[in-house]
C-alpha positions in Angstrom: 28.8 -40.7 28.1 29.1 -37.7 26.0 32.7 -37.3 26.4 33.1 -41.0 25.4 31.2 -40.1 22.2 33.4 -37.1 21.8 36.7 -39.6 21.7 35.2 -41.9 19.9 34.4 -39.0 16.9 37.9 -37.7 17.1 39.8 -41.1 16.7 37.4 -41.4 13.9 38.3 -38.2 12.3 42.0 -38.9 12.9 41.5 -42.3 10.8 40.0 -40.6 8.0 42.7 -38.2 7.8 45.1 -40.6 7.3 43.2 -42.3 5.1 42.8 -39.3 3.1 46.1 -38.7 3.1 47.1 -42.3 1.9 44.9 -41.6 -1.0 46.2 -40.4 -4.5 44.4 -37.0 -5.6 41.4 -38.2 -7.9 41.4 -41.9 -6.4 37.8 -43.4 -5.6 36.7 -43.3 -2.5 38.2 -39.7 -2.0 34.9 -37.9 -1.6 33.1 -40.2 0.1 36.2 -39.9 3.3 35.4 -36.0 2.9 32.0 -36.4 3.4 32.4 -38.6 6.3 35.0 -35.8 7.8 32.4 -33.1 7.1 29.9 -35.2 9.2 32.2 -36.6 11.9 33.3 -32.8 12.2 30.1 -31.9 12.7 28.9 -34.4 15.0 32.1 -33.6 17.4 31.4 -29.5 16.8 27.6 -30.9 18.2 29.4 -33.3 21.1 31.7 -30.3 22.5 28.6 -27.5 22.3 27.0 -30.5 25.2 29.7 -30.8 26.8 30.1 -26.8 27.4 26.3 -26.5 28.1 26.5 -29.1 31.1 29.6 -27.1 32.6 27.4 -24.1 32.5 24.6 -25.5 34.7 
C-alpha cells in the first residue's frame, strides 16, 4: 500500500510541476502550487524512508 501512496505522490508532484510551469512568474496561485510541492515532496521523501525500512527487515 505504501508503494501505491508513493505513485500516487509522484504523479501529484509531476502535475504541479507543470502547473507551475504553465504559470506566468507573479501569477496567483503560484505560491500556493509551491507549497503544495514542498509538502508532496515531503510526504514522498517520508513514503520512500518506509519503503527502505521494510527492505531492511
Amino acid at each position: 500500500m505504501v508503494a501505491v501512496e508513493l505513485y500516487r505522490v509522484m504523479k501529484e508532484i509531476e502535475e504541479l510541476e507543470k502547473k507551475l510551469e504553465s504559470l506566468p512568474e507573479g501569477a496567483l496561485g503560484r505560491e500556493e502550487i509551491r507549497n503544495r510541492l514542498r509538502e508532496a515532496g515531503a510526504l514522498k521523501d517520508r513514503l520512500k524512508k518506509m519503503i527502505e525500512g521494510a527492505k531492511g527487515d
